[in-house]
PyMOL Python script that loads the backbone (N, CA, C, O; Angstrom):
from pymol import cmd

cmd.read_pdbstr("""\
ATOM      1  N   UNK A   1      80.277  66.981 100.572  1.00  0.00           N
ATOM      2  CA  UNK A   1      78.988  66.456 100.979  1.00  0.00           C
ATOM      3  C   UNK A   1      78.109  66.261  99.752  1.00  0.00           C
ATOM      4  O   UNK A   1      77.842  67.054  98.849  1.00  0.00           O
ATOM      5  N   UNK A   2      77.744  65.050  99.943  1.00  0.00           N
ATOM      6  CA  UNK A   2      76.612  64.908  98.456  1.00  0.00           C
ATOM      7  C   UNK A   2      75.393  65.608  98.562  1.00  0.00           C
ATOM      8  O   UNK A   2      75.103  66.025  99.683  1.00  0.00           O
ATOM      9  N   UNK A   3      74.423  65.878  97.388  1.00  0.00           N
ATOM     10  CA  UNK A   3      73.434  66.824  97.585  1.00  0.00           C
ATOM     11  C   UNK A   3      73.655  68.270  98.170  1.00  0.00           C
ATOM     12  O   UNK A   3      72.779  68.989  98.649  1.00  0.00           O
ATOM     13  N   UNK A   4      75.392  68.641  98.000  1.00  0.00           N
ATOM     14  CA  UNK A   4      75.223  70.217  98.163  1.00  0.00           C
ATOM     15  C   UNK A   4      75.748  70.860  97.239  1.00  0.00           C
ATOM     16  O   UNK A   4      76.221  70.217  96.302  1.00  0.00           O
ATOM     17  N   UNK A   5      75.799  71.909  97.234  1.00  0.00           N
ATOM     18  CA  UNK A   5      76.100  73.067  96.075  1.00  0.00           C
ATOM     19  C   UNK A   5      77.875  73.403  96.569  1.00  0.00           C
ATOM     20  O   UNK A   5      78.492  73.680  97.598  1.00  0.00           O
ATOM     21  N   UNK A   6      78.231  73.112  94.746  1.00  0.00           N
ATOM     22  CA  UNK A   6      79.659  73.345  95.075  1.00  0.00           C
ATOM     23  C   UNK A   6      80.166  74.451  95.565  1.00  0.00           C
ATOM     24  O   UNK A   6      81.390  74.316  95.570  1.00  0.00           O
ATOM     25  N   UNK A   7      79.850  75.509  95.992  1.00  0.00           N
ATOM     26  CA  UNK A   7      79.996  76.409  96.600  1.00  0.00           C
ATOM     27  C   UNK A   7      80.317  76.161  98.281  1.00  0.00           C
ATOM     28  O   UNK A   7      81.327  76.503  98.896  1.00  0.00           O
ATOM     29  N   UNK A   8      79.354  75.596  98.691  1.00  0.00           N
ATOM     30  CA  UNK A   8      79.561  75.002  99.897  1.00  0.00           C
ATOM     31  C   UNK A   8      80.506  74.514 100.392  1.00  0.00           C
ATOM     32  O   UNK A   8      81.150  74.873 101.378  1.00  0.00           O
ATOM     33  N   UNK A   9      80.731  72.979  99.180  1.00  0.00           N
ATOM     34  CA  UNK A   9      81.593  71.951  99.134  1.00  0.00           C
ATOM     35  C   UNK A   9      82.983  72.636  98.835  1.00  0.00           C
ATOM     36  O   UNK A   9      83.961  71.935  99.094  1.00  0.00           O
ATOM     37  N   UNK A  10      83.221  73.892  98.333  1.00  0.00           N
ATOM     38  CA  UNK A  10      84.218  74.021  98.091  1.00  0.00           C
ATOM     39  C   UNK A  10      85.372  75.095  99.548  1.00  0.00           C
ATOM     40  O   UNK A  10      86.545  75.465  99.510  1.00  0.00           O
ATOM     41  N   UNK A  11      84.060  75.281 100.852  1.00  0.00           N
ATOM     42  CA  UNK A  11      84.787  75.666 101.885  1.00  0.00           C
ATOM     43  C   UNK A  11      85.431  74.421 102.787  1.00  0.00           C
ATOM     44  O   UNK A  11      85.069  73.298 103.139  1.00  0.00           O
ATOM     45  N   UNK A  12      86.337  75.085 102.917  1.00  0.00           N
ATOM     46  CA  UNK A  12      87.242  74.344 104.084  1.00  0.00           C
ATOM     47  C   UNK A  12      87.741  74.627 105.358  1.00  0.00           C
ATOM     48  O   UNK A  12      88.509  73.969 106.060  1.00  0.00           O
ATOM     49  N   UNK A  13      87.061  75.961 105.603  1.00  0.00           N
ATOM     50  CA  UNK A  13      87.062  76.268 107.024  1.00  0.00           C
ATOM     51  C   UNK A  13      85.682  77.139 107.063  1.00  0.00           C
ATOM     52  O   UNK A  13      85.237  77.579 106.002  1.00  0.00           O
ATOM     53  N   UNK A  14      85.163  77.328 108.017  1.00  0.00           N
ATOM     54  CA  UNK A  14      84.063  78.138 108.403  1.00  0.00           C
ATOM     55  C   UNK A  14      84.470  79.423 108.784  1.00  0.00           C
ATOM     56  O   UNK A  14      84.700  79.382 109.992  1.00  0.00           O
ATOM     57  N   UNK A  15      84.652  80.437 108.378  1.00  0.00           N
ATOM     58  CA  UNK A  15      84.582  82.009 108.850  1.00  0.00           C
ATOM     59  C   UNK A  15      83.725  81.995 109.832  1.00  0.00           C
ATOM     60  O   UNK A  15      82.552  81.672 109.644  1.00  0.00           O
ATOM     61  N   UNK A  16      84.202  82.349 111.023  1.00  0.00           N
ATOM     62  CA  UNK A  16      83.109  83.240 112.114  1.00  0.00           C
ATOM     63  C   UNK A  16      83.283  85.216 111.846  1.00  0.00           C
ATOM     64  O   UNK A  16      83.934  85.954 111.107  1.00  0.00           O
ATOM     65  N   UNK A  17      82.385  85.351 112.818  1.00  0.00           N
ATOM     66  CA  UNK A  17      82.334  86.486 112.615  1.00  0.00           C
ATOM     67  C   UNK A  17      83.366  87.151 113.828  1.00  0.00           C
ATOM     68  O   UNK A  17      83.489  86.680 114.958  1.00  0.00           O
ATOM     69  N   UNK A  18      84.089  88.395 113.283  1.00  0.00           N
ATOM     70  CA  UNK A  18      84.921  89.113 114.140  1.00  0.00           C
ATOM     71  C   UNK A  18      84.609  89.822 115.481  1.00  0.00           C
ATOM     72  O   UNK A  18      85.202  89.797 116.560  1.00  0.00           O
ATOM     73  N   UNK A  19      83.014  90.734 114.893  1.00  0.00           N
ATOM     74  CA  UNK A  19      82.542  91.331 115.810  1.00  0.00           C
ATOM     75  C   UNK A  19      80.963  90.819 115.103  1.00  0.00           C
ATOM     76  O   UNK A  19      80.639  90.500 113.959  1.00  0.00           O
ATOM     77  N   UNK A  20      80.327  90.909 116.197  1.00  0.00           N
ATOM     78  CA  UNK A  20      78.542  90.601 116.505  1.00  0.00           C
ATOM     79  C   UNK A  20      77.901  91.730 116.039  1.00  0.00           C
ATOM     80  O   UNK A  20      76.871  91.883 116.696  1.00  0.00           O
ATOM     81  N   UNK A  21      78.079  92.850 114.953  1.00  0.00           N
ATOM     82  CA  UNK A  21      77.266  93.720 114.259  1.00  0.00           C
ATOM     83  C   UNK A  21      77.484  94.115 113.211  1.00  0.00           C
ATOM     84  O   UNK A  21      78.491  93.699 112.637  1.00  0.00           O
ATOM     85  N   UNK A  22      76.707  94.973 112.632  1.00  0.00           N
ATOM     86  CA  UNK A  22      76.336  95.162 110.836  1.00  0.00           C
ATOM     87  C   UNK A  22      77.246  96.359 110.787  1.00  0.00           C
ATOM     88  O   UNK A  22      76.717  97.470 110.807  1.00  0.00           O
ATOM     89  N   UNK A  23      78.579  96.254 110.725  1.00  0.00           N
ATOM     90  CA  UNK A  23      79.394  96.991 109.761  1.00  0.00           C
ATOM     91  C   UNK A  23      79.059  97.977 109.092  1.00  0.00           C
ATOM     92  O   UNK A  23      79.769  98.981 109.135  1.00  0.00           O
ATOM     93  N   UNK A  24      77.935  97.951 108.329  1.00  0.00           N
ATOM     94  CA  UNK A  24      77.244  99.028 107.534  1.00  0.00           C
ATOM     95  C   UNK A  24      76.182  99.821 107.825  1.00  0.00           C
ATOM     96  O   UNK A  24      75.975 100.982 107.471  1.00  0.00           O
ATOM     97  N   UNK A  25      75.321  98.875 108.708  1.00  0.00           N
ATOM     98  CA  UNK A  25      74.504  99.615 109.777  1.00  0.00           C
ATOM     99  C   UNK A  25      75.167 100.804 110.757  1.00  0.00           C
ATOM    100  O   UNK A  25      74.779 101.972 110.802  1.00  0.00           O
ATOM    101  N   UNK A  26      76.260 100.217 111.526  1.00  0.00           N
ATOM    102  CA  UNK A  26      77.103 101.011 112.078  1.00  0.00           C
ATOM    103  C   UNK A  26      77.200 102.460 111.264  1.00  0.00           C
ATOM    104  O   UNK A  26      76.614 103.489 111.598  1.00  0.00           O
ATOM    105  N   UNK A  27      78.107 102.291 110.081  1.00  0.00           N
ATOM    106  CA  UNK A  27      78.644 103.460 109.489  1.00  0.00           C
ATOM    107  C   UNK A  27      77.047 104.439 109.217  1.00  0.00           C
ATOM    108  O   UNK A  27      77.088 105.640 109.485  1.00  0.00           O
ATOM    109  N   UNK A  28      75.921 103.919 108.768  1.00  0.00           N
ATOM    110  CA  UNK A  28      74.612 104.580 108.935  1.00  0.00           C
ATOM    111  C   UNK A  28      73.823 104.685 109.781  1.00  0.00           C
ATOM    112  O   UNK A  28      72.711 105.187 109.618  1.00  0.00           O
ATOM    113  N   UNK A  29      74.321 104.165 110.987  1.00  0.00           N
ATOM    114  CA  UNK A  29      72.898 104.790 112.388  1.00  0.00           C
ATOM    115  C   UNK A  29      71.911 104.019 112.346  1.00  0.00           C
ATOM    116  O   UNK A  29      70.846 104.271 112.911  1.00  0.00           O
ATOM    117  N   UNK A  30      72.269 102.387 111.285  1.00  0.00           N
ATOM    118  CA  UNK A  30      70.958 101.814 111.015  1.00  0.00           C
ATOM    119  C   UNK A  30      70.819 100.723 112.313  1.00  0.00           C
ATOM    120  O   UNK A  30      71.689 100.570 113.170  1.00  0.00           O
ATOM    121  N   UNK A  31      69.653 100.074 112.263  1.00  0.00           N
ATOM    122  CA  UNK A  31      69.336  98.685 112.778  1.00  0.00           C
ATOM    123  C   UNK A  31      69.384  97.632 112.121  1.00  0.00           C
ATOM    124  O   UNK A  31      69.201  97.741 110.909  1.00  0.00           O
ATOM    125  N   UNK A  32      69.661  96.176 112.736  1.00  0.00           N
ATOM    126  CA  UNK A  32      69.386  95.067 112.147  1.00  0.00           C
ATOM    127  C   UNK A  32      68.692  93.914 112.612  1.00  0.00           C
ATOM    128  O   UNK A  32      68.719  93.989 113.840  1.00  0.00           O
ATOM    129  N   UNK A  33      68.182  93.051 112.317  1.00  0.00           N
ATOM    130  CA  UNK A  33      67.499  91.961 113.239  1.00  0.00           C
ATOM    131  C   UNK A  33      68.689  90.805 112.949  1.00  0.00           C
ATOM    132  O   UNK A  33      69.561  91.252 113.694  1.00  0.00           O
ATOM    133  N   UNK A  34      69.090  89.989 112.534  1.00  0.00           N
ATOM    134  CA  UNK A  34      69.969  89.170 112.141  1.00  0.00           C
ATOM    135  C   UNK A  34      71.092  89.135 111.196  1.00  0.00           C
ATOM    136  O   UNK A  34      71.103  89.527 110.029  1.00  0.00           O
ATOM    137  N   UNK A  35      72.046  88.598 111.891  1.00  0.00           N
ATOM    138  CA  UNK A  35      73.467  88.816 111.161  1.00  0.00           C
ATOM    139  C   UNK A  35      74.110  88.089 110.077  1.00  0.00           C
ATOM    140  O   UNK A  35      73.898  86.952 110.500  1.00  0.00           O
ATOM    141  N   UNK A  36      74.749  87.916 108.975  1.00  0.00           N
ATOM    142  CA  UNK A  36      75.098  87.022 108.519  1.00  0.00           C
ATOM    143  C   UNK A  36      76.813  87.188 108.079  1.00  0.00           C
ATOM    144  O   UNK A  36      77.088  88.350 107.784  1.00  0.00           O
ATOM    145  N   UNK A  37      77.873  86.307 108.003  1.00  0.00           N
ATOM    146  CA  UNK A  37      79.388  85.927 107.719  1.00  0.00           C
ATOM    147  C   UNK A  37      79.352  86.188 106.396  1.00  0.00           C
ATOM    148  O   UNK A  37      78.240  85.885 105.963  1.00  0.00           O
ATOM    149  N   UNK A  38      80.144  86.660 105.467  1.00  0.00           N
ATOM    150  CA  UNK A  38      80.517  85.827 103.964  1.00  0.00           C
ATOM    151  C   UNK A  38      82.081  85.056 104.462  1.00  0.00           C
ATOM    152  O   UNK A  38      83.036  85.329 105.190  1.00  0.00           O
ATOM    153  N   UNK A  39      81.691  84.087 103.675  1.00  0.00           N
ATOM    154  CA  UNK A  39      82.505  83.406 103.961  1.00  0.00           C
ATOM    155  C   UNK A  39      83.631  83.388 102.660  1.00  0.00           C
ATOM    156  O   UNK A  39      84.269  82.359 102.440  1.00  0.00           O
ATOM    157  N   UNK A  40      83.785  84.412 101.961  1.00  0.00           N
ATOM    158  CA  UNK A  40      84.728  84.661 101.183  1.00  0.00           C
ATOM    159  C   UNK A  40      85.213  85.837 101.486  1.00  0.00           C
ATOM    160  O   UNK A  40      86.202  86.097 100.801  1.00  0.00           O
ATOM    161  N   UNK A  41      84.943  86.604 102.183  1.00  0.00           N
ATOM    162  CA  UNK A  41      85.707  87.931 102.888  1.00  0.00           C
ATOM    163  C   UNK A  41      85.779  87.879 104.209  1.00  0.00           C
ATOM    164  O   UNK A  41      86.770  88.370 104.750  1.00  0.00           O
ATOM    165  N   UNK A  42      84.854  87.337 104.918  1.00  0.00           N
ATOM    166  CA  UNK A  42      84.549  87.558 106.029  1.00  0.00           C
ATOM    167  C   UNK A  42      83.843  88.645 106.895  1.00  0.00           C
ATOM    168  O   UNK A  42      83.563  88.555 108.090  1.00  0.00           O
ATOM    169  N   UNK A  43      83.556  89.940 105.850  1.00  0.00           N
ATOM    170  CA  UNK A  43      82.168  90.878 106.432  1.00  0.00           C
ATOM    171  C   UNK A  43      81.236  90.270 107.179  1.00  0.00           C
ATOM    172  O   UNK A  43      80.712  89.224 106.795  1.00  0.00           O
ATOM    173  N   UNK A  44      80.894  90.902 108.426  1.00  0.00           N
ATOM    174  CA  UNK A  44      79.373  90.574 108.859  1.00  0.00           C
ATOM    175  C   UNK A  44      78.222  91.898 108.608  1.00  0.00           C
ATOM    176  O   UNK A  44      78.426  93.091 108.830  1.00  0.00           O
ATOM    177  N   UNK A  45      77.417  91.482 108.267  1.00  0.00           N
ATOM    178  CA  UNK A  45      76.378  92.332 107.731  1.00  0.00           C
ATOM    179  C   UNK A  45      75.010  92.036 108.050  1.00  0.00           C
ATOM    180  O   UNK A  45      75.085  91.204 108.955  1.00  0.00           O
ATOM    181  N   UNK A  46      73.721  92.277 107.785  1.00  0.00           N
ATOM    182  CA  UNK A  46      72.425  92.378 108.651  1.00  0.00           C
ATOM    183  C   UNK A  46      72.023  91.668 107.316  1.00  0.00           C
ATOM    184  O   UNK A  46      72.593  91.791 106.232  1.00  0.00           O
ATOM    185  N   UNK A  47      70.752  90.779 107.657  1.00  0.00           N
ATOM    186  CA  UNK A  47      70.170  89.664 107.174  1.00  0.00           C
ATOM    187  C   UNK A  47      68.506  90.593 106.209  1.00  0.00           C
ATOM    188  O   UNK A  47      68.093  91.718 106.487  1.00  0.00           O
ATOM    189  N   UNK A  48      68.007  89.791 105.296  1.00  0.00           N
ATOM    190  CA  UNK A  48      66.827  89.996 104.573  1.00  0.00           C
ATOM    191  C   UNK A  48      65.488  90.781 105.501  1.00  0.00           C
ATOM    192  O   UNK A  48      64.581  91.468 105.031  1.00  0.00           O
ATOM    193  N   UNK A  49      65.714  90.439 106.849  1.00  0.00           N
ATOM    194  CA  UNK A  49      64.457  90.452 107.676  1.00  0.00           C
ATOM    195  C   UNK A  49      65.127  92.150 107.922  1.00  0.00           C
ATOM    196  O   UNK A  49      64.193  92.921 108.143  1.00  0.00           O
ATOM    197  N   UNK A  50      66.144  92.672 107.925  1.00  0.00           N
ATOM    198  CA  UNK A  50      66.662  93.668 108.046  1.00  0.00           C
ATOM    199  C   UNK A  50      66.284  94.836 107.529  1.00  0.00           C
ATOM    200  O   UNK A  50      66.123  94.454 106.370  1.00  0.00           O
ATOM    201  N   UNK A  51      65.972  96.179 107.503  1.00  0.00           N
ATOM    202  CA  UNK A  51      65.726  97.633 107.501  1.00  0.00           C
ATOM    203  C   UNK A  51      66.321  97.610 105.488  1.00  0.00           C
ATOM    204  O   UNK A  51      65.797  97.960 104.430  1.00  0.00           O
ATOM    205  N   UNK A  52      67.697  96.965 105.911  1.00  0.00           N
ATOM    206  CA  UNK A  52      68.917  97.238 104.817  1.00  0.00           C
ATOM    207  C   UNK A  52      69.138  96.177 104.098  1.00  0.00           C
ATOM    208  O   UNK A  52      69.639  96.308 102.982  1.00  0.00           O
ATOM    209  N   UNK A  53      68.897  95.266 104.463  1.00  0.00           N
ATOM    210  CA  UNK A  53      69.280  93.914 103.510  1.00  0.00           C
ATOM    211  C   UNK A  53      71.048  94.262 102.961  1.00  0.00           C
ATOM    212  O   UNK A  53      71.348  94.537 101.800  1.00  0.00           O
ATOM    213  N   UNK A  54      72.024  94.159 104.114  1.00  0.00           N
ATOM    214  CA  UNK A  54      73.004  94.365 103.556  1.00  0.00           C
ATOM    215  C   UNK A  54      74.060  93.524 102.980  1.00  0.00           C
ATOM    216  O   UNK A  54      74.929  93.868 102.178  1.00  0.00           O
ATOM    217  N   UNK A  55      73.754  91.775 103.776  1.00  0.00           N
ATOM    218  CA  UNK A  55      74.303  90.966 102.996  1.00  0.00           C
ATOM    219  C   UNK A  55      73.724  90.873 101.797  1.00  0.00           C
ATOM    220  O   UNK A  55      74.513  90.860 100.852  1.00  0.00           O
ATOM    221  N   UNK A  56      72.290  90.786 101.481  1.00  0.00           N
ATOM    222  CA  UNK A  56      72.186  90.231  99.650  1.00  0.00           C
ATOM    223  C   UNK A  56      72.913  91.540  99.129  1.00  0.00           C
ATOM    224  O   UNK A  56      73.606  91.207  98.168  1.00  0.00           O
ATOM    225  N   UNK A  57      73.015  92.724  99.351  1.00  0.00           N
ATOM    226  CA  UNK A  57      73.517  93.926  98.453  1.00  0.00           C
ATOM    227  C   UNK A  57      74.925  93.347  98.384  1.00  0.00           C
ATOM    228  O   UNK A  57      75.591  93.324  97.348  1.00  0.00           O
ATOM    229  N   UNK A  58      75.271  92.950  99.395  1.00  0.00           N
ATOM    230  CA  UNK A  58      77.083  92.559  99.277  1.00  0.00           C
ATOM    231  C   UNK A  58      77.275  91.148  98.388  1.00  0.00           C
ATOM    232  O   UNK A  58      78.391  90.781  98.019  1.00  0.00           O
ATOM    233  N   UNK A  59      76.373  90.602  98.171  1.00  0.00           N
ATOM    234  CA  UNK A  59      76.488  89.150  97.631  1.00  0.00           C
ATOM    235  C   UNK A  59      76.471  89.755  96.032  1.00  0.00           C
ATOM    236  O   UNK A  59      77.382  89.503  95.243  1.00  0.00           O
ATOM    237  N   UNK A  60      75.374  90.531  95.711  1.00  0.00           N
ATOM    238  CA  UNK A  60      74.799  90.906  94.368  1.00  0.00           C
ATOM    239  C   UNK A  60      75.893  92.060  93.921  1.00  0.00           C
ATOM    240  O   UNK A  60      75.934  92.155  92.694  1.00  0.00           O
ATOM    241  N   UNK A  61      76.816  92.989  94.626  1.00  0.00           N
ATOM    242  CA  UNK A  61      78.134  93.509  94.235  1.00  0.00           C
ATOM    243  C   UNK A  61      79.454  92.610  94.322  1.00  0.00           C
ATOM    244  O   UNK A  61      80.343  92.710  93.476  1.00  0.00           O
ATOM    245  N   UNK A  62      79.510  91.865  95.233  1.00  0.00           N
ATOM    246  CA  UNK A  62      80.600  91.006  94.990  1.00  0.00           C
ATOM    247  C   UNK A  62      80.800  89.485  94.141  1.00  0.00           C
ATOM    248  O   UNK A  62      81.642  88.823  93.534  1.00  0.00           O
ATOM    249  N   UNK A  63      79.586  89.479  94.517  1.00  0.00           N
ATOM    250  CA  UNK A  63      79.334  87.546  94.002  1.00  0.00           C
ATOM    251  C   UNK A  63      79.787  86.289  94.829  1.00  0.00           C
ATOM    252  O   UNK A  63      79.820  85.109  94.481  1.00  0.00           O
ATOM    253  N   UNK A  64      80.158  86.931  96.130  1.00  0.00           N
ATOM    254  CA  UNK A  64      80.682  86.008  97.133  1.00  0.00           C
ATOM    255  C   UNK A  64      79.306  85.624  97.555  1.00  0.00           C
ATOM    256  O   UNK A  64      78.428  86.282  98.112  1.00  0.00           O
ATOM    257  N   UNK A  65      79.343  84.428  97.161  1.00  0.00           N
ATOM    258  CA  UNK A  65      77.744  83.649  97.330  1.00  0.00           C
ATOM    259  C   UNK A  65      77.507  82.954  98.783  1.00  0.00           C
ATOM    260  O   UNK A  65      76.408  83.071  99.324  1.00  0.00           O
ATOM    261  N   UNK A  66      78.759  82.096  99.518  1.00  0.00           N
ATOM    262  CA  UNK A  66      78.152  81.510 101.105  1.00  0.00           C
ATOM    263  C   UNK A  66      78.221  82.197 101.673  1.00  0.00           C
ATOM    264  O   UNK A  66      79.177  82.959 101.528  1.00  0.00           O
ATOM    265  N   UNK A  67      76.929  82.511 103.096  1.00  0.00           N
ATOM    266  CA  UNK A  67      77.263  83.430 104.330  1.00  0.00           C
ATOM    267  C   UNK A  67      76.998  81.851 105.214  1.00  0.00           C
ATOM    268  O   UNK A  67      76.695  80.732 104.801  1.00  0.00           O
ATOM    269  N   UNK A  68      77.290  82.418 106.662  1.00  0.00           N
ATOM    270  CA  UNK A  68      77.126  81.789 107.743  1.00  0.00           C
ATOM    271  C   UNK A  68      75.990  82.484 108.376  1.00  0.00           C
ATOM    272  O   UNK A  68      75.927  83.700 108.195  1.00  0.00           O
ATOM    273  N   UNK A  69      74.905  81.801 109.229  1.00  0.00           N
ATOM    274  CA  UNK A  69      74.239  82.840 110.788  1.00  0.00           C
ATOM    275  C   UNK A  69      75.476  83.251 111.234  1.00  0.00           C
ATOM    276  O   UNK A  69      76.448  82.498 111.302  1.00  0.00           O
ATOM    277  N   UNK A  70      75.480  84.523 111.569  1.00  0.00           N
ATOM    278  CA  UNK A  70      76.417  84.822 112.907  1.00  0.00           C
ATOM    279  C   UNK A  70      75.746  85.182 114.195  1.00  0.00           C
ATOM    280  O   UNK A  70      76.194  85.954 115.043  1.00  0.00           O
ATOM    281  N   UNK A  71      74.170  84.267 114.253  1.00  0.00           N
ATOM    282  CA  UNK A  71      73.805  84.460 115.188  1.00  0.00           C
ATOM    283  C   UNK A  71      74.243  83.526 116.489  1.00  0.00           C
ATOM    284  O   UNK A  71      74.419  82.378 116.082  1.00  0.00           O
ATOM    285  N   UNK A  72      74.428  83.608 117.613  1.00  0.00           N
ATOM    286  CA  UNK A  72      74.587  82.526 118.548  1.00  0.00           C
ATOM    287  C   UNK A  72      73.987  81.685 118.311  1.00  0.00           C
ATOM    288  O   UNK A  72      73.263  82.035 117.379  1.00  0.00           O
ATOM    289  N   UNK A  73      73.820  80.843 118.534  1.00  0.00           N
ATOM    290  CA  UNK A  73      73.387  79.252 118.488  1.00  0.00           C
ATOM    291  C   UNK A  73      72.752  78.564 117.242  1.00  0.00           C
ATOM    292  O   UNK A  73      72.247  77.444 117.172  1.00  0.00           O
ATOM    293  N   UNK A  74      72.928  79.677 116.105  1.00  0.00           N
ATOM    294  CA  UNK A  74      72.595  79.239 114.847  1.00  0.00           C
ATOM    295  C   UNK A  74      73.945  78.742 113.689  1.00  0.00           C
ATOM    296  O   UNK A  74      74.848  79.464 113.265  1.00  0.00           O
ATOM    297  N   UNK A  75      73.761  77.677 113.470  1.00  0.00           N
ATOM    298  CA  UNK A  75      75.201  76.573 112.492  1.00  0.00           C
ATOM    299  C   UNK A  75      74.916  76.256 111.542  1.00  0.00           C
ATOM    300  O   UNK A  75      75.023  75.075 111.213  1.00  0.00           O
ATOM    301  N   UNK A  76      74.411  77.255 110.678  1.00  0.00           N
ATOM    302  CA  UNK A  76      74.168  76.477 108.913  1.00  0.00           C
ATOM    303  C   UNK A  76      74.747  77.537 107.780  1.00  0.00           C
ATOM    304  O   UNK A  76      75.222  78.643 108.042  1.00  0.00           O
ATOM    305  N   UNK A  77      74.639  77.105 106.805  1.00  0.00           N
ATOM    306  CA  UNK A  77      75.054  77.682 105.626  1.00  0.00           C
ATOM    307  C   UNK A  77      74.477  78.398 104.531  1.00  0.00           C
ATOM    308  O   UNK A  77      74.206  77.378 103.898  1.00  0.00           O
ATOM    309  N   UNK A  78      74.042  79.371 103.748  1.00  0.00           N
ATOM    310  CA  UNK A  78      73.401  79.902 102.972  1.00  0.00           C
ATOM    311  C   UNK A  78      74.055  79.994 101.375  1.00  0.00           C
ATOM    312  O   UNK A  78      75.241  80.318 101.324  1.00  0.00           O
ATOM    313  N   UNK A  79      73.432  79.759 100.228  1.00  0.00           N
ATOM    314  CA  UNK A  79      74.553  80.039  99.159  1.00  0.00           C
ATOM    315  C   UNK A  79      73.626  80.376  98.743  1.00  0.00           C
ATOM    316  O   UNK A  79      72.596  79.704  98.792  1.00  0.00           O
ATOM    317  N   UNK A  80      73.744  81.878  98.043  1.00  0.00           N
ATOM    318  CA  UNK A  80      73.010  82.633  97.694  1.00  0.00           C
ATOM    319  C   UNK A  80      72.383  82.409  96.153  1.00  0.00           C
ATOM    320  O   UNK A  80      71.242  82.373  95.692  1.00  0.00           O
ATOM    321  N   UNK A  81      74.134  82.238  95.442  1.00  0.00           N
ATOM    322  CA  UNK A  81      73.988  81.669  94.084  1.00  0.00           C
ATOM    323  C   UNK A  81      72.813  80.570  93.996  1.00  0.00           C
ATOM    324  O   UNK A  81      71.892  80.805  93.213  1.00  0.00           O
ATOM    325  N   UNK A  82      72.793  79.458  94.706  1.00  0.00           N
ATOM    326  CA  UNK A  82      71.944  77.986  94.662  1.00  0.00           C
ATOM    327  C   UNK A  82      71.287  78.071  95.044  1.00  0.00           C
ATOM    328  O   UNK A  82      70.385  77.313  94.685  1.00  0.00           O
ATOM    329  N   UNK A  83      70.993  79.013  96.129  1.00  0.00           N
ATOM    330  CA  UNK A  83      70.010  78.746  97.154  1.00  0.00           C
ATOM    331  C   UNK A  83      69.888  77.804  98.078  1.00  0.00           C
ATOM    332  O   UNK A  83      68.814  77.327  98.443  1.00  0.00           O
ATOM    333  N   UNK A  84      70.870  77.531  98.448  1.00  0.00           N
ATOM    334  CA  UNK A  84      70.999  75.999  98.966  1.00  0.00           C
ATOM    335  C   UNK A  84      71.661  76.668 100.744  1.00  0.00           C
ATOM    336  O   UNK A  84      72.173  77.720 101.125  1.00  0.00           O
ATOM    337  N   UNK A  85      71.199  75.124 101.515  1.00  0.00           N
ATOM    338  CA  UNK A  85      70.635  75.774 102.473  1.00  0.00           C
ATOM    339  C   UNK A  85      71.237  74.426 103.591  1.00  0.00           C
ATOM    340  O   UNK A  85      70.468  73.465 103.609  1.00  0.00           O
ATOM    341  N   UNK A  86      72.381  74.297 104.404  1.00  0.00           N
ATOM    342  CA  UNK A  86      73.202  73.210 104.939  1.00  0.00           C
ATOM    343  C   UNK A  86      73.296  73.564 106.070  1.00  0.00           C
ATOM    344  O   UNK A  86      74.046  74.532 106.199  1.00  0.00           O
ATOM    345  N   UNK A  87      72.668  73.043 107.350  1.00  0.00           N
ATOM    346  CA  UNK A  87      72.926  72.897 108.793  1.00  0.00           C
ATOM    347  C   UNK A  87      74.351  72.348 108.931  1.00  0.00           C
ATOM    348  O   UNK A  87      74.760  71.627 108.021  1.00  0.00           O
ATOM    349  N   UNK A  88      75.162  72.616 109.992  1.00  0.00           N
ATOM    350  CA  UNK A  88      76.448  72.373 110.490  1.00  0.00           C
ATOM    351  C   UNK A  88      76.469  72.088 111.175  1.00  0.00           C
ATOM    352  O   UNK A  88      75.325  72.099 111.629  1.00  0.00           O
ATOM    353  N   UNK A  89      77.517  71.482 112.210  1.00  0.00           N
ATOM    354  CA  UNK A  89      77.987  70.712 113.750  1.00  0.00           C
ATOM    355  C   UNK A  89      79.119  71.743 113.990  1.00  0.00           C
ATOM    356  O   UNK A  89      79.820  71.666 114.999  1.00  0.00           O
TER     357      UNK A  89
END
""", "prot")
cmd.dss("prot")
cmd.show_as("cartoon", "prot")
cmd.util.cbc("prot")
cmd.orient("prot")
């Protein structure tokens, strides 16, 4: 896709998420408000608006830069590296 970050451009399938909660929240008793995919491992983890912010911690130890929403009815893309920011079908 033109105008996106090769990061993006360089997936070829979309990771969903396995299960609908924060993995890490879980193992700590925590809460989350929104979920997010990496789409280079496939962890789901709890979003910025979150207690934990556990995807950017996982982005900033791993460097796996795209997540997905893994919220229901939400279809776009995040790259953390770029900042870049791609609605989906």
């Amino acid at each position: 896709m033109e105008g996106v970050c090769e990061h993006i451009n360089a997936l070829e399938t979309v990771r969903q998420p396995a299960e609908l909660i924060c993995e890490e929240c879980v193992k700590t008793d925590g809460s989350w408000v929104h979920l997010r995919t990496c789409q280079t491992c496939g962890v789901t983890l709890c979003c910025d608006s979150s207690p934990s912010k556990h995807m950017t911690k996982h982005f900033h130890r791993s460097g796996h830069p795209v997540v997905i929403s893994a919220e229901p009815g939400e279809r776009w893309l995040w790259c953390y590296k770029d900042e870049s920011f791609v609605a989906y079908e």
